[in-house]
C-alpha positions as CSV (number, residue, x, y, z in Angstrom):
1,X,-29.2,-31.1,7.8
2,X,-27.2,-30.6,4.6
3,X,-29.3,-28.0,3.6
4,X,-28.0,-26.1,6.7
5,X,-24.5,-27.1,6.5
6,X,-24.6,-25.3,2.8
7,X,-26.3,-22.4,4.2
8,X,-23.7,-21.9,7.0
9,X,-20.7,-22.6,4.7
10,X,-21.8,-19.6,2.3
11,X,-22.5,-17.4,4.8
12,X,-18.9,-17.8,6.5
13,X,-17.6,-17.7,2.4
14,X,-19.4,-13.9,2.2
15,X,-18.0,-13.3,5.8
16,X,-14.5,-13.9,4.7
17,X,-15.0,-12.2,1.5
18,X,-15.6,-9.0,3.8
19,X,-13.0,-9.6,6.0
20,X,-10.5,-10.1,2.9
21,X,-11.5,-7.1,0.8
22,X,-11.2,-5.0,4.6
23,X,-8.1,-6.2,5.0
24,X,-6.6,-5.7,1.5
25,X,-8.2,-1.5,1.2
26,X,-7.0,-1.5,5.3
27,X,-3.5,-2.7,3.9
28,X,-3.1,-0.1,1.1
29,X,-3.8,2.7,3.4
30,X,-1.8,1.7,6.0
31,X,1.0,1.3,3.5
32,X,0.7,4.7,2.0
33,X,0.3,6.2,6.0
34,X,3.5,4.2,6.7
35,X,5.7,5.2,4.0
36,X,9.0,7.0,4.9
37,X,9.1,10.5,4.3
38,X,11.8,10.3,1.5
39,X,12.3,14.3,1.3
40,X,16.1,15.5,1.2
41,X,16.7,18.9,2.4
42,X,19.3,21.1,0.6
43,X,21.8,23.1,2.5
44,X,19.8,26.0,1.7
45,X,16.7,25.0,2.7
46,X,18.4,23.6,6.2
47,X,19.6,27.3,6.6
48,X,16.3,28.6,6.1
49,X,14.9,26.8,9.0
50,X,17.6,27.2,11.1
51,X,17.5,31.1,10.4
52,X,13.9,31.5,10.3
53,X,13.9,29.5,13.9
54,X,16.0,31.9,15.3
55,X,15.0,34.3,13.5
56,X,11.3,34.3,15.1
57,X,12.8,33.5,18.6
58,X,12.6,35.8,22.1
59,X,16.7,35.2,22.1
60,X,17.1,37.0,18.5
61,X,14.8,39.7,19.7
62,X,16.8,40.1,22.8
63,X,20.1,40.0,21.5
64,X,19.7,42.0,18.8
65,X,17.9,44.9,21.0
66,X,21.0,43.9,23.2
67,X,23.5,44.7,20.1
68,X,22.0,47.9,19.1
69,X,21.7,49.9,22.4
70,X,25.6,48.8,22.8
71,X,26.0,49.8,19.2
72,X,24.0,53.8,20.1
73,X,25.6,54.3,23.5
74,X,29.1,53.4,22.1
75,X,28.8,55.3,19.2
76,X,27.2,58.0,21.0
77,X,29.8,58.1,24.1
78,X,32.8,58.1,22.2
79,X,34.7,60.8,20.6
80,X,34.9,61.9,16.9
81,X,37.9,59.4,16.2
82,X,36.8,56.3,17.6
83,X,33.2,56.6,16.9
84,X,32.9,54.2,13.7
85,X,28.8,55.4,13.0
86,X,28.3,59.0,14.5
87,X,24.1,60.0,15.1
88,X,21.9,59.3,13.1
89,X,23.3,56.4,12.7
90,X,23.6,55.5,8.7
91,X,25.5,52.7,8.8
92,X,23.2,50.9,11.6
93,X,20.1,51.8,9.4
94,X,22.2,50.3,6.4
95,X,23.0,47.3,8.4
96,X,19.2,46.9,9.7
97,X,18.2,47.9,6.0
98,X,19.9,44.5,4.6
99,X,19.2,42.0,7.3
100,X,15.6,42.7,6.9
101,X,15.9,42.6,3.3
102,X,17.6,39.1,4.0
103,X,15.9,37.6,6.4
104,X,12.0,37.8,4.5
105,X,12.3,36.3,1.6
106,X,14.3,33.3,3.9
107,X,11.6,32.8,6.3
108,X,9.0,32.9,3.4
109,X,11.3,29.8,1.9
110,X,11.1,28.0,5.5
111,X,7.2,29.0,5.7
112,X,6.2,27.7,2.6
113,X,8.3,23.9,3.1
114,X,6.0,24.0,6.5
115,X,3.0,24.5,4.4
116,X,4.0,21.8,1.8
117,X,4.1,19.7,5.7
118,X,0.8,20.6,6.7
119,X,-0.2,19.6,3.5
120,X,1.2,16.3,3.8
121,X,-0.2,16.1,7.6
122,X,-3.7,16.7,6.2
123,X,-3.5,14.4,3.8
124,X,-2.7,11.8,6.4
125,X,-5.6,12.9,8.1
126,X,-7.5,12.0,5.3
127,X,-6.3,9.0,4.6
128,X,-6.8,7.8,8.7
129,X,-10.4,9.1,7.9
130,X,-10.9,6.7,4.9
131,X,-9.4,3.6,6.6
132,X,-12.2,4.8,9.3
133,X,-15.0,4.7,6.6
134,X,-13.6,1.8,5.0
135,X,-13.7,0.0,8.6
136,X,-17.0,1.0,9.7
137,X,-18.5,-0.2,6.5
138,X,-17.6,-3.5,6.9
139,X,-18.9,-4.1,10.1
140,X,-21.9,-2.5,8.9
141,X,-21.4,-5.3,5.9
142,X,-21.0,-7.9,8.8
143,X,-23.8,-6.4,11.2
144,X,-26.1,-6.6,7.5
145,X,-25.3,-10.6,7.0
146,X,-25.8,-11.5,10.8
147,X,-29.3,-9.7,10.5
148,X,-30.0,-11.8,7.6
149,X,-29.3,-15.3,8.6
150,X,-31.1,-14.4,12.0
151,X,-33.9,-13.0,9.8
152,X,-33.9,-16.1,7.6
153,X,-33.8,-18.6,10.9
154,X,-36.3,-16.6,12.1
155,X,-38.9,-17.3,8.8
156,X,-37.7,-20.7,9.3
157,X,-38.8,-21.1,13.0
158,X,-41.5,-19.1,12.0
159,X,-42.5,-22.1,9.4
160,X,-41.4,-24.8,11.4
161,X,-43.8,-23.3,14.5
162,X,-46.7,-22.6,11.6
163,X,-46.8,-26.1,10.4
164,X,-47.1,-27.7,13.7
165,X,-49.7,-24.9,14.4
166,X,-51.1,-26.6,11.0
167,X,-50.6,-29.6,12.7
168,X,-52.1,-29.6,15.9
169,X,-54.9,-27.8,14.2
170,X,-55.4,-30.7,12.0
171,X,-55.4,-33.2,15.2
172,X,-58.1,-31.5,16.9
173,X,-60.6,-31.3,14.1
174,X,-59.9,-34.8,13.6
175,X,-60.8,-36.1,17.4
176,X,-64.2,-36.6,18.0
C-alpha cells in the first residue's frame, strides 16, 4: 500500500511539473501578445495617413475630377481677362505636376509604417502559433505519463493475475 501511495505521489509531482513549466512558457507568451503597443506617431507621420487615406479614396478621385472640369470649362468659357489659365492649361499641369510629386513619396511614408504593422501582426501570429505548440506538447507530455502508469498497472495486474495463475497451477498438481 505504501508502495502505491509513493508511486501516485510522484506521478501527480511530474504532473504538476508539466502543468507548472506550461503555465510559466504559456505566461511569457501571453505577456509579450498582451503588451501595449507603445508606438507614438509624429505629426508628420499622422499626416501621412490621413493624406494617403484620402488620398486613395473614391471621394479624392471624385472631387478632384470634379475640380478640374470646373477648372477647363471656366477657363475655357471665359474671356481673355478673366481667364486665369488659358488652353493648354500650364498652370493646371503645374498644379497636377506638384501634387503628384507630393503626394508619392507621402503615401510611400504611410505604406511602409503599415508594413512595419503587418510585421508586427505576423509576429503575433507567430507567437499564438508557439503558445499552440507549447500547449499541445504538454498534453502530449500528460497523455505520455497517463499511458505509463496504465501501462505499469497493467504489468502489475499482469503479475498479480500470473502468480495466481502460478498458483492455482501449483494446487492442481498438488491434489491427487
Amino acid at each position: 500500500m505504501q508502495e502505491e501511495l509513493h508511486t501516485e505521489s510522484e506521478y501527480l509531482k511530474k504532473l504538476h511539473k508539466i502543468v507548472e513549466e506550461t503555465l510559466h512558457e504559456e505566461e511569457l507568451l501571453v505577456q509579450t501578445l498582451t503588451e501595449e503597443n507603445t508606438e507614438q506617431l509624429t505629426p508628420g507621420q499622422k499626416l501621412s495617413d490621413r493624406v494617403a487615406r484620402f488620398g486613395g479614396s473614391w471621394s479624392f478621385i471624385i472631387s478632384f475630377l470634379f475640380l478640374l472640369m470646373a477648372w477647363i470649362i471656366y477657363n475655357s468659357t471665359t474671356s481673355g481677362s478673366k481667364s486665369f489659365d488659358p488652353y493648354p492649361f500650364i498652370l493646371m499641369n503645374l498644379i497636377l505636376s506638384c501634387i503628384a510629386a507630393l503626394q508619392a513619396p507621402i503615401i510611400m511614408m504611410s505604406q511602409n509604417r503599415q508594413e512595419e504593422k503587418d510585421r508586427k501582426r505576423s509576429e503575433n501570429d507567430y507567437m499564438i502559433n508557439l503558445k499552440s505548440e507549447i500547449e499541445i506538447r504538454s498534453l502530449h507530455e500528460k497523455v505520455d505519463l497517463l499511458l505509463e502508469k496504465e501501462l505499469a498497472l497493467l504489468f502489475k495486474i499482469q503479475s498479480q493475475q500470473m502468480d495466481l495463475l502460478n498458483d492455482i497451477c501449483t494446487r492442481l498438481d498438488k491434489k491427487p
